[in-house]
DSSP file (Angstrom, degrees, kcal/mol; ACC not computed):
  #  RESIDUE AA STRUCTURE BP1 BP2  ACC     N-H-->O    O-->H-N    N-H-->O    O-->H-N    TCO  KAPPA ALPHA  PHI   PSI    X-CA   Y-CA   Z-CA
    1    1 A X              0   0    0      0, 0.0     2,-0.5     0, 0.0   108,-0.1   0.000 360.0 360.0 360.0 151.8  -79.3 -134.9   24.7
    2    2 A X        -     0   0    0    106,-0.3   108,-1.5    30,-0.0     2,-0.6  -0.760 360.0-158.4-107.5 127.2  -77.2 -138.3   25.0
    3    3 A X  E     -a  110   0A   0     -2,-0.5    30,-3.6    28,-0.3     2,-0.7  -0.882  23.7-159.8-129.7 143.7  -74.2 -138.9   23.4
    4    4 A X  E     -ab 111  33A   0    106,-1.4   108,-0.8    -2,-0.6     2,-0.8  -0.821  24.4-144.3-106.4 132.2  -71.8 -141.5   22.1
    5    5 A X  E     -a  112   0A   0     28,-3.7    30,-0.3    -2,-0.7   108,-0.1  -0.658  14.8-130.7-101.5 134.4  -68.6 -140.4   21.6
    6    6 A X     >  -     0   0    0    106,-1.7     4,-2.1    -2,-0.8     5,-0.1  -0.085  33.7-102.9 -82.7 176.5  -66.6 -142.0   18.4
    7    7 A X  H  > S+     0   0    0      2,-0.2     4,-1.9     3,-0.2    -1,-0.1   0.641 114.4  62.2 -89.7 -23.6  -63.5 -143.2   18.9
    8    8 A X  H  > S+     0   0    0      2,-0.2     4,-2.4     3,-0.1    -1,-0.2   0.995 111.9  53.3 -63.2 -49.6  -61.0 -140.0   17.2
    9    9 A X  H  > S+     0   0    0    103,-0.3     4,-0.9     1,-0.2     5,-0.5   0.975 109.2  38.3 -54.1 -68.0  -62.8 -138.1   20.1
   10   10 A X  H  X S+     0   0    0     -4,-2.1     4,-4.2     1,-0.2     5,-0.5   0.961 117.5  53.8 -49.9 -50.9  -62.1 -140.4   23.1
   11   11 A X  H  X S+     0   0    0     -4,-1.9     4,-1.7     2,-0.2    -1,-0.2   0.935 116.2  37.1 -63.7 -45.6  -58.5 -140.8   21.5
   12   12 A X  H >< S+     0   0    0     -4,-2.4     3,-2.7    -3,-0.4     5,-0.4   0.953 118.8  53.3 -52.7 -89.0  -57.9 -136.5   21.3
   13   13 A X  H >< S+     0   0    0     -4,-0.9     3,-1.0     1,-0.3    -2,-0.2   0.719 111.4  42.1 -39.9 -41.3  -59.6 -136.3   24.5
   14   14 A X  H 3< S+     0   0    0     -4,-4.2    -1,-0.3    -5,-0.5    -2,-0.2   0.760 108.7  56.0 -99.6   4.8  -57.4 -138.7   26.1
   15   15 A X  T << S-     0   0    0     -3,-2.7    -1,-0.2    -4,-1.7    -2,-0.2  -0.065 120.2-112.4-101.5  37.4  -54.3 -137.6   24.7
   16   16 A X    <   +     0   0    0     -3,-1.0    -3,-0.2    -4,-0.3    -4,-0.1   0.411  55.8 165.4  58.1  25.3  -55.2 -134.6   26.2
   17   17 A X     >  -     0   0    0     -5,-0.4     4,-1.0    -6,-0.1    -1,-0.1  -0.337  37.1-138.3 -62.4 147.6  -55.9 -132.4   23.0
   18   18 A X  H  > S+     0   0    0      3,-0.2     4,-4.7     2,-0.1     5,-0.2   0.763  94.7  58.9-113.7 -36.1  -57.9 -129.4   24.7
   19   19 A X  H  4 S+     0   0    0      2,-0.2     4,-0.5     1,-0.2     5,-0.1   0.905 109.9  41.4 -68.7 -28.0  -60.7 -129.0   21.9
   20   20 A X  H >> S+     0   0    0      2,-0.2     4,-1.6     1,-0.1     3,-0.8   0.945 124.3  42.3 -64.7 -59.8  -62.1 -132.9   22.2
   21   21 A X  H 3X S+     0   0    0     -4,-1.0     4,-0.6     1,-0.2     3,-0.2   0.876 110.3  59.3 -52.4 -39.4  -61.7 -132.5   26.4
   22   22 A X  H 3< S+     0   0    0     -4,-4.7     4,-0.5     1,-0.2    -1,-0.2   0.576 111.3  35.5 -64.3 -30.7  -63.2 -129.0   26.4
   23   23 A X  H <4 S+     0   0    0     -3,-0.8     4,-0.4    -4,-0.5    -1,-0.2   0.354 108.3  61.6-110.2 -10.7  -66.4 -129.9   24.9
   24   24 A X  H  < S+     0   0    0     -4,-1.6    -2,-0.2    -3,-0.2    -3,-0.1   0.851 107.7  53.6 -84.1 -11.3  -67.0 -133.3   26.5
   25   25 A X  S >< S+     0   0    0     -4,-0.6     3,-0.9     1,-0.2    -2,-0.2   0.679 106.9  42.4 -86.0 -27.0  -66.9 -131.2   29.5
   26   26 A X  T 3  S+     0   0    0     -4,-0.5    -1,-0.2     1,-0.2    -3,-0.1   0.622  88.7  90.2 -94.9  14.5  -69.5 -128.7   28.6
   27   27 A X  T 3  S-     0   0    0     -4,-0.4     3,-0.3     1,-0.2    -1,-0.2   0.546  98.0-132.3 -75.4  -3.0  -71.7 -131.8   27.2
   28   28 A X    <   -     0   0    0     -3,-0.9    -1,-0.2     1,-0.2     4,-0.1  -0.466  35.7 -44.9 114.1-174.7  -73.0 -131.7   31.4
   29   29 A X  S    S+     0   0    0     -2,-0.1     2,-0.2    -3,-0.1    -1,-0.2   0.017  96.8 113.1 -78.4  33.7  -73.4 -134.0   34.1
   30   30 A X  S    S-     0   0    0     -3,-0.3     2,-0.7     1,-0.1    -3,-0.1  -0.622  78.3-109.0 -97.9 154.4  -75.2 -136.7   31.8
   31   31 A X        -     0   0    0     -2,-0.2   -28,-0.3    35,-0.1    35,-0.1  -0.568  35.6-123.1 -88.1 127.1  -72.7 -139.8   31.6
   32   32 A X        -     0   0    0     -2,-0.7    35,-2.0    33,-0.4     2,-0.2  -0.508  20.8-131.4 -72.2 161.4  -71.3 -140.0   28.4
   33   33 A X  E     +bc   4  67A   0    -30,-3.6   -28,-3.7    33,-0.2     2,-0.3  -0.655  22.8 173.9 -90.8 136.4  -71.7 -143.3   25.9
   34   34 A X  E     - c   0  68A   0     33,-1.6    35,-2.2    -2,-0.2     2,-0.2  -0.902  32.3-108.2-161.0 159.3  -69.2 -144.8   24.2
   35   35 A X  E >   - c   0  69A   0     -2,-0.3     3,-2.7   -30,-0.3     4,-0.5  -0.379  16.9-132.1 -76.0 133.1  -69.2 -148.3   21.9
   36   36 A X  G >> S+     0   0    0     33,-2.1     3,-5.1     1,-0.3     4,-3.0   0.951 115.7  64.0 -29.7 -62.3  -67.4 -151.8   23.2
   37   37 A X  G 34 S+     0   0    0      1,-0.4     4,-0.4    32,-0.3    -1,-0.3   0.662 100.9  41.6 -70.5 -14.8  -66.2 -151.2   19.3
   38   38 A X  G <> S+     0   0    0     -3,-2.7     4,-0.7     2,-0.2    -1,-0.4   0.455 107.2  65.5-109.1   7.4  -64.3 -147.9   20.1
   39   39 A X  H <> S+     0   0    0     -3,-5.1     4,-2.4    -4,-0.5    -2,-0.2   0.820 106.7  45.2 -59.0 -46.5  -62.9 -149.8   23.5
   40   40 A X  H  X S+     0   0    0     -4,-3.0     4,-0.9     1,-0.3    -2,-0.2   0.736 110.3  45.8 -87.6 -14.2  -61.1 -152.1   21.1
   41   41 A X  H  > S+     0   0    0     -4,-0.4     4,-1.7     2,-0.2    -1,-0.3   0.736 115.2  53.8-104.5 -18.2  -59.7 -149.6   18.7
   42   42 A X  H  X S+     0   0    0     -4,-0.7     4,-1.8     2,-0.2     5,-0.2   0.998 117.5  42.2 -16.0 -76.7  -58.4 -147.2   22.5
   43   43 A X  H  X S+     0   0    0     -4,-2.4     4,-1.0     1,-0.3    -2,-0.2   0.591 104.0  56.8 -83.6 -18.2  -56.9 -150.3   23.4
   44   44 A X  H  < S+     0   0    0     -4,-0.9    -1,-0.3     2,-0.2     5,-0.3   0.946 107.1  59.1 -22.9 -69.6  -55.3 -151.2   19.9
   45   45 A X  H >X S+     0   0    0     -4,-1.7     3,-4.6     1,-0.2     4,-1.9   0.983 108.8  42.1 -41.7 -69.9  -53.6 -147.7   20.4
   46   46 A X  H 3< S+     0   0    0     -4,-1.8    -1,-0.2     1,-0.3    10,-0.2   0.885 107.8  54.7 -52.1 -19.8  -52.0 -148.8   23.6
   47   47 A X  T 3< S+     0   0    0     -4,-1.0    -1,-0.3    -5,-0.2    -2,-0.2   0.249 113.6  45.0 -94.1  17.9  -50.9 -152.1   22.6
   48   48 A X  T <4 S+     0   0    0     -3,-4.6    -1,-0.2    -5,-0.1    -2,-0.2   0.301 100.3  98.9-131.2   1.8  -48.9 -150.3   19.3
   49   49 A X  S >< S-     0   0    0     -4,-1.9     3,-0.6    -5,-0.3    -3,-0.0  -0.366  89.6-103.3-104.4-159.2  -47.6 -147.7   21.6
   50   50 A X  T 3  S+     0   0    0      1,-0.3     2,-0.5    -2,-0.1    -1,-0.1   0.924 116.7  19.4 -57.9 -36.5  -43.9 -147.3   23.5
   51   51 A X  T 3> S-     0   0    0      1,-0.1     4,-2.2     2,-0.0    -1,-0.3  -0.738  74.1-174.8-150.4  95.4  -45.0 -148.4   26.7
   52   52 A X  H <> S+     0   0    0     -3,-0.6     4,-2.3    -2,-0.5     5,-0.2   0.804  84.5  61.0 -46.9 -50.6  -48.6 -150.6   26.4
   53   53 A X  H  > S+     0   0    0      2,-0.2     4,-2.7     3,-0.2    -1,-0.2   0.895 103.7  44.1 -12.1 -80.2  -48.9 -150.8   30.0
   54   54 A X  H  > S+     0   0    0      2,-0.2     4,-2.5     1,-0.2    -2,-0.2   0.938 115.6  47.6 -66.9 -56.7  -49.1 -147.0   30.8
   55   55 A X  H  X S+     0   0    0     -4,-2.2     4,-1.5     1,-0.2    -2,-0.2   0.851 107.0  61.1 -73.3 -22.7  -51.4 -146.4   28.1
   56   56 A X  H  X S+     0   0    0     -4,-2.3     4,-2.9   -10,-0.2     5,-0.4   0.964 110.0  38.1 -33.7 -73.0  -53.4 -149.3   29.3
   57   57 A X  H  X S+     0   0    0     -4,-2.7     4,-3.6    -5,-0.2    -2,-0.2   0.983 115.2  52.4 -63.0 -42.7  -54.0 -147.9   32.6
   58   58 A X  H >< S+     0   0    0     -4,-2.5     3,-1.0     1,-0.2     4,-0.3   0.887 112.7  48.3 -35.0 -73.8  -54.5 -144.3   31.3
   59   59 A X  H 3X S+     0   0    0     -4,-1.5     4,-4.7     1,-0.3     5,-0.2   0.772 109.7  48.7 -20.2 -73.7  -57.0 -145.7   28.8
   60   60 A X  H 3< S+     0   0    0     -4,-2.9    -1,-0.3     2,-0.2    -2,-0.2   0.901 114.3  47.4 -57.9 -36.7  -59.0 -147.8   31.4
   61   61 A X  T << S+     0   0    0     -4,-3.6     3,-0.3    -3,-1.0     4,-0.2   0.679 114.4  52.1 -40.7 -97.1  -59.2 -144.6   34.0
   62   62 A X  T >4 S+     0   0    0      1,-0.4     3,-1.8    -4,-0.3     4,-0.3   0.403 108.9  42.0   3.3 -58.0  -60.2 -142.6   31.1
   63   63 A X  T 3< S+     0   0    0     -4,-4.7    -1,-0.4     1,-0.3    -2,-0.2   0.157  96.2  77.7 -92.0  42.4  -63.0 -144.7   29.8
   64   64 A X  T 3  S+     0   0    0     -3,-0.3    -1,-0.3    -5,-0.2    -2,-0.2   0.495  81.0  72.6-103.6  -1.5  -64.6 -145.4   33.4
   65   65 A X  S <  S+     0   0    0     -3,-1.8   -33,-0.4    -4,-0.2     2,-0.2   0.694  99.0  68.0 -71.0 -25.2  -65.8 -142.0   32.9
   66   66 A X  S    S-     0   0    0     -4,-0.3     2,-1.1   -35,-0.1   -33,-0.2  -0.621  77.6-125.9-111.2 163.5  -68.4 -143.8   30.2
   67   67 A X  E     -c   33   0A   0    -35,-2.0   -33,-1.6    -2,-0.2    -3,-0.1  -0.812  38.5-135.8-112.9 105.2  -71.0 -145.9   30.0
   68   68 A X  E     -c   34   0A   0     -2,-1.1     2,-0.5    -5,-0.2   -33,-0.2  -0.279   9.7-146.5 -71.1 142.9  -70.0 -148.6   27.7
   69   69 A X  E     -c   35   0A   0    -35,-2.2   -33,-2.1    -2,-0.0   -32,-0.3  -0.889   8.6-160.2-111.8 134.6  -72.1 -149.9   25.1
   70   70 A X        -     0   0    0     -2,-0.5     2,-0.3   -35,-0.2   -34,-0.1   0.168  24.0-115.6 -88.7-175.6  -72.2 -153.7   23.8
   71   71 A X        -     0   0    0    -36,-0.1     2,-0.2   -35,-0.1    -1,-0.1  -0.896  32.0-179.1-126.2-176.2  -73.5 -154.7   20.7
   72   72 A X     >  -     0   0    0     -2,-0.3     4,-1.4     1,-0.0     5,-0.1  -0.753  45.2 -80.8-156.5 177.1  -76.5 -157.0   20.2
   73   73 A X  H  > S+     0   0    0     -2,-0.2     4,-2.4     2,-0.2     5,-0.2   0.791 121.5  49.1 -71.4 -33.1  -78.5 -158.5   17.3
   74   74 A X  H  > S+     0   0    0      1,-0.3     4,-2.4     2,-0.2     5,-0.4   0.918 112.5  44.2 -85.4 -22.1  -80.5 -155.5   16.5
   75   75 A X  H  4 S+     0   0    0      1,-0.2     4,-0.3     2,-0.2    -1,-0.3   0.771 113.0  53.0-100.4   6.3  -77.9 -153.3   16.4
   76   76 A X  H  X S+     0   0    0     -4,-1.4     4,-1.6     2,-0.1     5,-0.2   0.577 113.4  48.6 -49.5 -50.1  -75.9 -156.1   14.3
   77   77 A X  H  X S+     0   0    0     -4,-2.4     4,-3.1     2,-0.2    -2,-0.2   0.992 106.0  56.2 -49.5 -68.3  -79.0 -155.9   12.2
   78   78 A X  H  X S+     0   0    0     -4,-2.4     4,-2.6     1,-0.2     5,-0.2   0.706 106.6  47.5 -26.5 -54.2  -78.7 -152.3   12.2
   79   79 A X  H  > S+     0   0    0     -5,-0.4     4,-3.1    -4,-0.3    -1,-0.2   0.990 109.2  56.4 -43.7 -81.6  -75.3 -152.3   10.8
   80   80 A X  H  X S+     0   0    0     -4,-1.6     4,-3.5     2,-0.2     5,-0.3   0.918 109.1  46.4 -23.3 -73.7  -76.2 -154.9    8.0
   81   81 A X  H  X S+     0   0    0     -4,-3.1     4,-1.2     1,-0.2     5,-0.3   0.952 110.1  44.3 -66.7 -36.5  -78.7 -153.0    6.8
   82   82 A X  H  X S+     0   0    0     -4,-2.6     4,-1.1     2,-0.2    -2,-0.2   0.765 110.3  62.4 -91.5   0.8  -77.3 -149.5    6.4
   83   83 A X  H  X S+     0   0    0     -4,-3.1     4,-2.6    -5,-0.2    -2,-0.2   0.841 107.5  45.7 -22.0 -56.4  -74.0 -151.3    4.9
   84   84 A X  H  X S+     0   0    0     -4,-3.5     4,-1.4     2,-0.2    -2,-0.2   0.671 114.5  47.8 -66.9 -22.8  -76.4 -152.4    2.3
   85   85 A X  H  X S+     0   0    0     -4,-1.2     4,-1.5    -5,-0.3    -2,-0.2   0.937 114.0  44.7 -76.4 -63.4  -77.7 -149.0    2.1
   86   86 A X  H  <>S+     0   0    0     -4,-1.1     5,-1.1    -5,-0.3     6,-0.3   0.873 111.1  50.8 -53.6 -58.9  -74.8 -147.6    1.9
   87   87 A X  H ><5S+     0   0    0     -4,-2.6     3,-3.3     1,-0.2     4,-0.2   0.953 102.5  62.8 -28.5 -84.1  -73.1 -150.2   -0.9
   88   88 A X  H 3<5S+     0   0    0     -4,-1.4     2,-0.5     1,-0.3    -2,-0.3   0.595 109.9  43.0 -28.5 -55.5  -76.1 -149.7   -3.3
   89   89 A X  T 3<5S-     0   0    0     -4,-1.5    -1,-0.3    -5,-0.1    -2,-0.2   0.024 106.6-123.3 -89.1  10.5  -74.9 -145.9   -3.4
   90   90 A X  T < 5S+     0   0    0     -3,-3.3     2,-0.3    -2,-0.5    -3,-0.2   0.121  85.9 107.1  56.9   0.6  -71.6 -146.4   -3.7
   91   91 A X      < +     0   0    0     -5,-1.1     2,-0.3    -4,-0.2    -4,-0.2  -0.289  41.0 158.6-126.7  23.8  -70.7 -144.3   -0.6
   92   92 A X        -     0   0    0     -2,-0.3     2,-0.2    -6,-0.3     3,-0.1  -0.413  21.0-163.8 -74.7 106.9  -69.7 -147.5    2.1
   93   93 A X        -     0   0    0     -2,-0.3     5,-0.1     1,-0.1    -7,-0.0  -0.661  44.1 -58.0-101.8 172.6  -67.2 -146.2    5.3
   94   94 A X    >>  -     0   0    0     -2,-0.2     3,-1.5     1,-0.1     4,-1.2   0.261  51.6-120.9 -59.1 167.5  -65.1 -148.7    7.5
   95   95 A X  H 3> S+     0   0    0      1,-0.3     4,-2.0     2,-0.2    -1,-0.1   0.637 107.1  63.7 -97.2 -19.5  -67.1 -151.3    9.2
   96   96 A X  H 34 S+     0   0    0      2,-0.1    -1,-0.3     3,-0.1    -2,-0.1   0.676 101.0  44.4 -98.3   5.7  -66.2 -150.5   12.1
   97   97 A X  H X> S+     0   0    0     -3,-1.5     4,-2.9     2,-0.2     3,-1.4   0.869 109.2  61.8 -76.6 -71.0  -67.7 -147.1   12.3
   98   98 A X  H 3X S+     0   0    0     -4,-1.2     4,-2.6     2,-0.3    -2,-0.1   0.680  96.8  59.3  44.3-101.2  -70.6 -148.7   10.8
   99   99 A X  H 3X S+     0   0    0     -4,-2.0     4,-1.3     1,-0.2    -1,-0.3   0.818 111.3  38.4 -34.7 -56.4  -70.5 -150.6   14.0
  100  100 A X  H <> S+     0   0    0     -3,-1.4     4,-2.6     2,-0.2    -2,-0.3   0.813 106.6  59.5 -85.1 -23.6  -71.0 -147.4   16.1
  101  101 A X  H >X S+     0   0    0     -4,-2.9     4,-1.2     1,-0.2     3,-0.7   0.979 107.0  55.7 -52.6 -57.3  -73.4 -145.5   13.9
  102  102 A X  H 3X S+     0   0    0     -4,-2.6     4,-2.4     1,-0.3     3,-0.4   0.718 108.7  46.7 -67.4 -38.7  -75.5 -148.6   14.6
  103  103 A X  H 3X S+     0   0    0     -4,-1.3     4,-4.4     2,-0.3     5,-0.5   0.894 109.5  49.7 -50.5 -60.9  -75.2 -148.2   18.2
  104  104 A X  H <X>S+     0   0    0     -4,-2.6     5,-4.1    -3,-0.7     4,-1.1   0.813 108.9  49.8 -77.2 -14.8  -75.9 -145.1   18.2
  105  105 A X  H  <5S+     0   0    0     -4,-1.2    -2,-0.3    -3,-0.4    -1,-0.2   0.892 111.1  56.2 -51.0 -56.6  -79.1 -145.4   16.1
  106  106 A X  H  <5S+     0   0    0     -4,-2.4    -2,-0.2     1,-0.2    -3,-0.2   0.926 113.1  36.9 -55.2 -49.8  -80.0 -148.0   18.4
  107  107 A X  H  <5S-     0   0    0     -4,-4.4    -1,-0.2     2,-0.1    -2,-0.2   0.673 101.8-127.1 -66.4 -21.1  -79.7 -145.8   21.4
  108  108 A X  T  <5 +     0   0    0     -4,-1.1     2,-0.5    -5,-0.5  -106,-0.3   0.887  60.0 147.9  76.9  54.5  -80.9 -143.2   19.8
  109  109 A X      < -     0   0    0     -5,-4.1     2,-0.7    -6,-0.2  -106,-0.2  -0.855  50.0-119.5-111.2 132.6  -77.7 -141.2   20.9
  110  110 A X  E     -a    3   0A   0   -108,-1.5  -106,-1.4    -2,-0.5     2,-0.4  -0.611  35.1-127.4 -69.8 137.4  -76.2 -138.3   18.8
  111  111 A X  E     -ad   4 127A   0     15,-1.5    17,-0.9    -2,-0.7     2,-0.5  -0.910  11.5-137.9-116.2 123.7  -73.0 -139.4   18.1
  112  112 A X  E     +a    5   0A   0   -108,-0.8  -106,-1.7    -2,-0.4  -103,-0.3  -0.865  38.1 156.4  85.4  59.6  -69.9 -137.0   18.8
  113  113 A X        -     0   0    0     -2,-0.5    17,-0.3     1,-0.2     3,-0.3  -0.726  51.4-153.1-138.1-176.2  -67.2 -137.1   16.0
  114  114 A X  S    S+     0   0    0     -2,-0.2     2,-2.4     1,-0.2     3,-0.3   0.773  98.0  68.8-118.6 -46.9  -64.5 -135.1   14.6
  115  115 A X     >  +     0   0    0      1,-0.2     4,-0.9     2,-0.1     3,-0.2  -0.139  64.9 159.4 -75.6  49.7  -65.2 -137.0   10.9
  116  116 A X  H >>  +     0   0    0     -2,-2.4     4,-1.8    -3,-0.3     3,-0.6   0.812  68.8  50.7 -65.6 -26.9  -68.7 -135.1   10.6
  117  117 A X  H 34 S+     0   0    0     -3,-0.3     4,-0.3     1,-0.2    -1,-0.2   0.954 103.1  57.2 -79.6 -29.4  -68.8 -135.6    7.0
  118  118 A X  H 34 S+     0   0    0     -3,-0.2     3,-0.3     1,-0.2    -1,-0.2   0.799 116.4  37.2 -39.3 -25.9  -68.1 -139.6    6.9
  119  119 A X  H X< S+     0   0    0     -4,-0.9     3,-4.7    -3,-0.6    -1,-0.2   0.862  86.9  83.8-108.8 -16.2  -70.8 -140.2    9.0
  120  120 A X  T 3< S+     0   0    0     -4,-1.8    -1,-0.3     1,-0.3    -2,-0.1   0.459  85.2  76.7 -70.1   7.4  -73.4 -137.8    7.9
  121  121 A X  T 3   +     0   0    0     -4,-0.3     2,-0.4    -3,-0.3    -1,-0.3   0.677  67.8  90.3 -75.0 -13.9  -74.0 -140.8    5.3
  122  122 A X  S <  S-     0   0    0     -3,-4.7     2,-0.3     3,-0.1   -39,-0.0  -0.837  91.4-124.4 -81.5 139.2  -75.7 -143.0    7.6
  123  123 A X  S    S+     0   0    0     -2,-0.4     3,-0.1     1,-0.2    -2,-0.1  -0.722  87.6  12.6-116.7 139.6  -79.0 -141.9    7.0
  124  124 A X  S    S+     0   0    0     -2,-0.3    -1,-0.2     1,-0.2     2,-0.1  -0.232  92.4 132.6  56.5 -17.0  -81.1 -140.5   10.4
  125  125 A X        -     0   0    0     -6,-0.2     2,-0.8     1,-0.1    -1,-0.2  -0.317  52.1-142.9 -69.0 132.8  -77.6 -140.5   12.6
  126  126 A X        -     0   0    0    -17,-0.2   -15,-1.5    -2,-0.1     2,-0.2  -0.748  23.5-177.9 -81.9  94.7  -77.3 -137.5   14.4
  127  127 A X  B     -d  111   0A   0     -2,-0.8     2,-0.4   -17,-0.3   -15,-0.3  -0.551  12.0-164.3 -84.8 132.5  -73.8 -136.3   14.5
  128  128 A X        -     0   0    0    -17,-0.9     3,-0.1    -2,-0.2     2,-0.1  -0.825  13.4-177.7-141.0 118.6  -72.0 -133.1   16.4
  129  129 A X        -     0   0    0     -2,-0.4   -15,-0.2     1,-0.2   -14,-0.1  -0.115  35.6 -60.8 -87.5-164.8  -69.0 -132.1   15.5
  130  130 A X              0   0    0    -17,-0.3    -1,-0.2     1,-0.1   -14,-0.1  -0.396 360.0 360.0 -91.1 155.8  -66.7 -129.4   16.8
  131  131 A X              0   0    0     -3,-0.1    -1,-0.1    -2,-0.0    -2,-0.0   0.199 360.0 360.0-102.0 360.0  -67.5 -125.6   16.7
């Protein structure tokens, strides 16, 4: 199974939190995914923290371990439409999650998050959270 891993996980996991590292490590040798859109909220964290720099480089090691994913029109689409889904029902999370559910619907990757019940509203993503 393929995974993208949301962005509270990459952030635990690189601030060295043991349960987020411990389970990206028994996810195998398969390269893990993770979204351009959880690059920009990583690197947000370094640019608010004491020394931007250092957490800059950490950061970049860190994510060369992943295979970043862009976004595109379909998965732009993707978005759009379960937003709308989502409105109509009252039940709408941040747009920038959104933005990685679509991804990972597009890739057809199970998606890797700590917030399993926020996302288990996008309807067909496959989420695992911690055990």
């Amino acid at each position: 199974m393929a995974y993208l891993i949301d962005t509270d996980w990459a952030i635990d996991a690189l601030g060295g939190r043991e349960r987020a590292a411990r389970i990206l490590e028994r996810l195998g040798t398969q390269r893990p995914h993770v979204s351009l859109i959880s690059v920009a909220e990583i690197y947000d964290v370094a640019f608010n923290s004491p020394n931007p720099d250092a957490h800059l480089a950490r950061s970049r090691r860190f994510l060369s371990a992943f295979q970043v994913l862009g976004l595109s029109d379909q998965i732009a689409e993707r978005f759009a439409e379960t937003r709308a889904f989502l409105r109509r029902r009252g039940l709408l999370i941040a747009d920038l999650d959104l933005l990685i559910a679509a991804t990972a619907l597009h890739h057809d990757l199970t998606l890797l998050a700590f917030n399993v019940r926020h996302f288990e509203r996008v309807p067909g993503l496959r989420v695992f959270g911690p055990s």
